[in-house]
N, C-alpha and C positions, 0 to 999 in steps of 0.2 A: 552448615555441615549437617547431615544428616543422621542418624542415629541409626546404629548397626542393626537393632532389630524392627526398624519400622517407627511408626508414630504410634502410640494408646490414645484414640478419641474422647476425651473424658468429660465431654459435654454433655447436657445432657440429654441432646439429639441422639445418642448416640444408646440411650435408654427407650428412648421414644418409637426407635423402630423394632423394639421388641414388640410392641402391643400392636393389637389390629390395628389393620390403615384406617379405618372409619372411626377412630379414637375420640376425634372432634367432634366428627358429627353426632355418634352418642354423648356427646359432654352436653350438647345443646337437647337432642332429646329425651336425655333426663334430667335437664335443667339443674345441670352442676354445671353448667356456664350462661348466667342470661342477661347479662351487659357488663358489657367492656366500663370498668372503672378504673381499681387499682389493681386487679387483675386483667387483664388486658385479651387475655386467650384461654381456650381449653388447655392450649400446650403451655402456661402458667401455673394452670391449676394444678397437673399430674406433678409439679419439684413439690408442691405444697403438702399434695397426701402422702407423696412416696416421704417426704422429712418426716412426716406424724407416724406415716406407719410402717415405712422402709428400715430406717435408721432410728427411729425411735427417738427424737426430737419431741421435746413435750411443748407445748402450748406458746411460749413466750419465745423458745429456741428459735420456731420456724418462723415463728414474727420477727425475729433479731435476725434468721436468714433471706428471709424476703426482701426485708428493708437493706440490706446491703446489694443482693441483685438486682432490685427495681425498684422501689422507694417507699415510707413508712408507711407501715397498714398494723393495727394491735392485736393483739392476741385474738379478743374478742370477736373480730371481722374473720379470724384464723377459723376459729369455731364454727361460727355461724357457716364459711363456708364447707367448713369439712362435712358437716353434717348433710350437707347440700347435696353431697358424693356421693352418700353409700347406691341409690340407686344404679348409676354411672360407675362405681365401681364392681358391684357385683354384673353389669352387664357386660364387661369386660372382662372381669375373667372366667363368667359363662363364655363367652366366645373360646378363650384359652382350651378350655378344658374342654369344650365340643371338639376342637382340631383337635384334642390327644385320644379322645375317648369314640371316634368317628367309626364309623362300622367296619369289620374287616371283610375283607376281599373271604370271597365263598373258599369254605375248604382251611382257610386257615384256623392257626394253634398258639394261644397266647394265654401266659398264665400272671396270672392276676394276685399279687399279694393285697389283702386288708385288714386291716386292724384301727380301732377308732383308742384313743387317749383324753384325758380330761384338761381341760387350761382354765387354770387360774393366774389372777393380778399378785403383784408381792400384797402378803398381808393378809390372801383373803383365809380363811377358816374353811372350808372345802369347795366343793368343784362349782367353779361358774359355769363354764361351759365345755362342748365335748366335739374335738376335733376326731373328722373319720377321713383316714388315708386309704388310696389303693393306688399301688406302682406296678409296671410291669416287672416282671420278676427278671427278665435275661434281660434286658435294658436299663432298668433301675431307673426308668422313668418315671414323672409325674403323672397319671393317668385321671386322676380324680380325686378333689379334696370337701370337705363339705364341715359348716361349722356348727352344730346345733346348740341348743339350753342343756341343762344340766339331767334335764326330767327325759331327754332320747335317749335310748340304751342303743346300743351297737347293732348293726343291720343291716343284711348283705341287699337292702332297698334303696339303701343311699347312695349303692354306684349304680354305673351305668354297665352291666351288663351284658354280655348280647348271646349268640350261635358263635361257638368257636374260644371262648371265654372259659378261664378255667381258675376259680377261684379256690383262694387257697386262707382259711383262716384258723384262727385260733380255737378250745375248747367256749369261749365263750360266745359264738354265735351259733350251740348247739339248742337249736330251734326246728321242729320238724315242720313245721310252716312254713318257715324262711326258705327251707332245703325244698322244698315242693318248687316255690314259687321261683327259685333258681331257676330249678329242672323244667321247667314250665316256658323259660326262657332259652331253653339249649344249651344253656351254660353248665358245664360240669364241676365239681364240688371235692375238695378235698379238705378235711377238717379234723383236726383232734379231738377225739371222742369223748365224752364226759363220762362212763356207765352208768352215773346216778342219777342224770337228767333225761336220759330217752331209753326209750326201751327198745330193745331188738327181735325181729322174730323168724321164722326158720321160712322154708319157703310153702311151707304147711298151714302157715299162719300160725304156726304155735310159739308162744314166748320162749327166747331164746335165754337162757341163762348162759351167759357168755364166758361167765368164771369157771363154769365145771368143762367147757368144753377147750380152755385154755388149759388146765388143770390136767385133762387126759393127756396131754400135747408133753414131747422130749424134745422137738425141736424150738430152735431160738427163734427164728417166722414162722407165723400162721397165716392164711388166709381165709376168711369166714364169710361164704355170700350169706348175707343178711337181707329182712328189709326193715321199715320205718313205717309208723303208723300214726297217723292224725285222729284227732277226736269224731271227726267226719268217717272214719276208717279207709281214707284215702291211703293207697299203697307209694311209697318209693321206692325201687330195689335198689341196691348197694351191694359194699363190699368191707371189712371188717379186717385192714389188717392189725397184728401186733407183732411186736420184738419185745422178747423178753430182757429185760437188763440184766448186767453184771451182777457179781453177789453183792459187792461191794455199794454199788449206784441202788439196786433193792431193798438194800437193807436200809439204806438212806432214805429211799422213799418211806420203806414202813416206819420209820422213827418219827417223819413227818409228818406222815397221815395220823400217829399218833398222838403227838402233838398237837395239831390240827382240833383231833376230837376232844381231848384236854381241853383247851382253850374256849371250845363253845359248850364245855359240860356236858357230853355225851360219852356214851358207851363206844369204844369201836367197835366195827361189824367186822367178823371171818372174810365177807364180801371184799370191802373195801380194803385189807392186807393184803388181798391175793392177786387182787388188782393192781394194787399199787407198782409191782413190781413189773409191770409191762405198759409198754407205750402201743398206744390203740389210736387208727385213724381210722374215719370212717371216707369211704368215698363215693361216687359214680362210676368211676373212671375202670373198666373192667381190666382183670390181672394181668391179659394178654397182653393189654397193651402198657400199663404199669403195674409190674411185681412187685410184692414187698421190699425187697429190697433197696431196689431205686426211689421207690415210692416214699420210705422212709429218708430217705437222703436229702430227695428234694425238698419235703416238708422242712428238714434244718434249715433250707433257705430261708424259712419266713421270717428268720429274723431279722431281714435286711427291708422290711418295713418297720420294724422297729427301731433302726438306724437311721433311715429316713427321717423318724420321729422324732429323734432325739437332734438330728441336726435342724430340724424345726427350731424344738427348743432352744438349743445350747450353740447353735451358731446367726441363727436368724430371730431369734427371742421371741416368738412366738407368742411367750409365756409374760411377756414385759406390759401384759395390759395395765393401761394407767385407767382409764376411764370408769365409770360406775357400772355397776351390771347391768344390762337390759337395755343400756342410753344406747342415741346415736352414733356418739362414739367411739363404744365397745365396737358395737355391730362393723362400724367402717374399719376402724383398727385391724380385727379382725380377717376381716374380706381384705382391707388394702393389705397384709401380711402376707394372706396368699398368692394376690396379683403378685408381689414382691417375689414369694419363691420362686412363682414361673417366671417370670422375667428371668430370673438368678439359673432358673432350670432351662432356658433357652440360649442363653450367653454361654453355659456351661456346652452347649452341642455345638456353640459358633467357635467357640474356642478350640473345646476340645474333641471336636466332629462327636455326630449321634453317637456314636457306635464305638467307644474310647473304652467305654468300661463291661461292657458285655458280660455277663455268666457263664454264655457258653463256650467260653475261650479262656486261654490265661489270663492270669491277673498279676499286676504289680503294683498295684495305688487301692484308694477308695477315695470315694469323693470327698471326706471330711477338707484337705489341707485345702483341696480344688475348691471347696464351695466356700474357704474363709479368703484366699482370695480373692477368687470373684467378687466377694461382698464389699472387699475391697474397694475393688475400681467401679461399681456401680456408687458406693459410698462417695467415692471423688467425682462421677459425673452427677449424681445428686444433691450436694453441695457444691460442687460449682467453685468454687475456692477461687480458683484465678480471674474468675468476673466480677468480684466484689467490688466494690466500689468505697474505697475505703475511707472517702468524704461522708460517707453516710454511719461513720461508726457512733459518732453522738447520739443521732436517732435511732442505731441499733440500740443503743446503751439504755436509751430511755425507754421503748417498747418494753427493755428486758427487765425494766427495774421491776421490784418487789411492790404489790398494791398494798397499800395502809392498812396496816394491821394492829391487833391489839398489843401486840410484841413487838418491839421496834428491836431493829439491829444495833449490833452493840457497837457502841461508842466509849473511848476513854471517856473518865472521870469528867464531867464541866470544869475542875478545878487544875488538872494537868493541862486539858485545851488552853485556858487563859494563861500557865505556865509557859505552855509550847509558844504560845503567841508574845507572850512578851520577849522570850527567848529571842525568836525570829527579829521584834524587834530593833533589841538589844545589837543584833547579829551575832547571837552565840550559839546559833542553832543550826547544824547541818539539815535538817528535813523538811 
């Protein structure tokens, strides 16, 4: 009898054709597969890393699940191969992320959320290292992810940019360097403006003091052509909007910014309270074609790389690093996490077509509930559950047991033991 809504493939063939068709053959050219022993194939190798770094299977787990689908290999053989990976998995999901991030057809308009986040292991005391996301913004796709050391600060160089590109970040990527070398690229820039990090200046060249000319202003939008200046005295021209905030949301800010200066032992500046009470973006993007108004609307989308982020973390664990900082297999953990999301980000299009959750349309979901499903049924083709072989639980048992340590696991008393036993003998003993 057939089942009303079809069969769920939960093989995990059925994971396998997310990734390039040439999957095997880079297994073998980066010699993450170089003889057939207790691994037998490339397409053995991928249940092994997605368990370490899909599902977050530590070390003895994925040994106790191997040995039930194919037959006893130890943790240690685990390791060794995983380590074998990272080159073969970072070339796969370069491949990934080339098809999302591939050039656009001339004339088009695609805007670009980024934002980079720190990851750390439980336990550690601050940032191991520093993941940098960018999605399309009306898609809420995956577009680019990159994992660096703790010592890279955030950098609109880590994505792939191009003509027709329209990036959209936070006040911390306020760098007038960076913003050139955008611009340099064709790519247009909308970014929340710092005042106390770049200076602005009129079209005179003369320094813009932006507070006084806020100040003169009765309305709630301005719009201020500015440009931006490098050390080189290279020119960018721009455009400078602001909304002034409610009284209520103002006076908030000024309690903060005072705070703020409290806390690092400084004086407040008249500057920095008069500022405070308006939201300032700086862009490219000339007024004609985005106003203040819309201009600041869209910017609130940014947050939805922030969301992105957080389902990293809190649905995909991102964050669940086990390994030491720096080893091999931080680095794979890492990279294989990411292969994991796109895989997870292309089942989510198989599922629920490209084009499900769009921005520029209505909306009734977000992908939170959709992407812990998914994780779901990739979780059952990556465990594999119904192939197990459940003559081989002994040898799962033994892979899995604990290596001799200086602590041994607790046992009743020696003195109850010969109790128990004599009981047993006796037959007075249920146990």
């Amino acid at each position: 009898m057939s089942l009303p809504f079809g069969h769920v493939d939960t093989t995990f063939e059925s994971f396998l054709q997310e990734l390039p068709e040439d999957y095997q053959e880079l297994a073998i050219e980066f010699k993450a597969f170089t003889r057939s022993r207790k691994i037998k194939s490339p397409a053995q190798v991928m249940p092994v890393v997605m368990s370490y770094c899909g599902i977050d299977e530590v070390l003895r787990e994925t040994a106790g699940h191997f040995t039930l689908l194919e037959q006893r290999i130890s943790d240690t053989a685990i390791h060794h191969r995983l380590k074998a990976c990272v080159p073969w998995v970072k070339a796969l999901l370069s491949r990934m992320m080339g098809e999302a991030a591939k050039p656009l057809l001339e004339g088009n308009l695609r805007f670009i959320l980024v934002d980079g986040s720190t990851v750390q292991g439980p336990g550690a005391t601050g940032t191991q290292y520093r993941l940098h996301l960018a999605i399309d913004l009306v898609r809420l796709h995956l577009v680019h992810a990159v994992v660096t050391d703790d010592h890279t600060g955030e950098h609109l160089n880590h994505y792939p940019l191009q003509e027709g590109d329209v990036a959209m970040a936070d006040r911390g990527y306020n760098q007038v360097d960076m913003w050139m070398e955008v611009a340099d690229r064709g790519a247009g820039l909308i970014v929340r403006y710092n005042p106390h990090g770049i200076n602005l200046y009129d079209a005179e060249g003369q320094k813009l003091e932006i507070e006084r000319v806020l100040k003169a202003t009765t309305a709630t939008d301005a719009c201020v052509p500015v440009q931006v200046r490098n050390q080189k005295k290279d020119v960018l021209k721009g455009f400078l909007h602001a909304r002034r905030l409610p009284p209520a949301q103002a006076a908030e800010a000024r309690r903060r910014a005072r705070a703020a200066a409290k806390k690092a032992g400084r004086q407040i500046q008249p500057r920095t309270l008069a500022l405070a009470e308006w939201v300032l973006i700086w862009t490219t993007i000339p007024p004609e074609v985005l106003p203040t108004a819309p201009g600041m609307a869209l910017y609130r989308v940014r947050w939805q790389v922030e969301l992105a982020i957080k389902r990293l973390k809190s649905i995909l664990n991102i964050n669940q690093l086990r390994a030491k900082k720096n080893s091999a297999l931080a680095e794979l953990y890492l990279q294989g996490k990411l292969l994991y999301a796109w895989v997870v980000e292309k089942r989510l299009g198989r599922r629920c077509g490209v084009d499900w959750n769009r921005l520029d349309q209505p909306r009734r979901a977000t992908p939170w509930r959709v992407v812990k499903l998914l994780q779901r049924e990739l979780t059952a083709a990556i465990q594999a559950v119904n192939q197990w072989q459940l003559s081989r639980w002994p040898e799962a048992l033994q892979v899995m047991q604990e290596r001799p340590r200086r602590r041994t696991l607790q046992t009743v008393p020696e003195r109850v033991s010969r109790l128990i036993a004599d009981c047993q003998a006796r037959g007075l003993s249920n146990i």
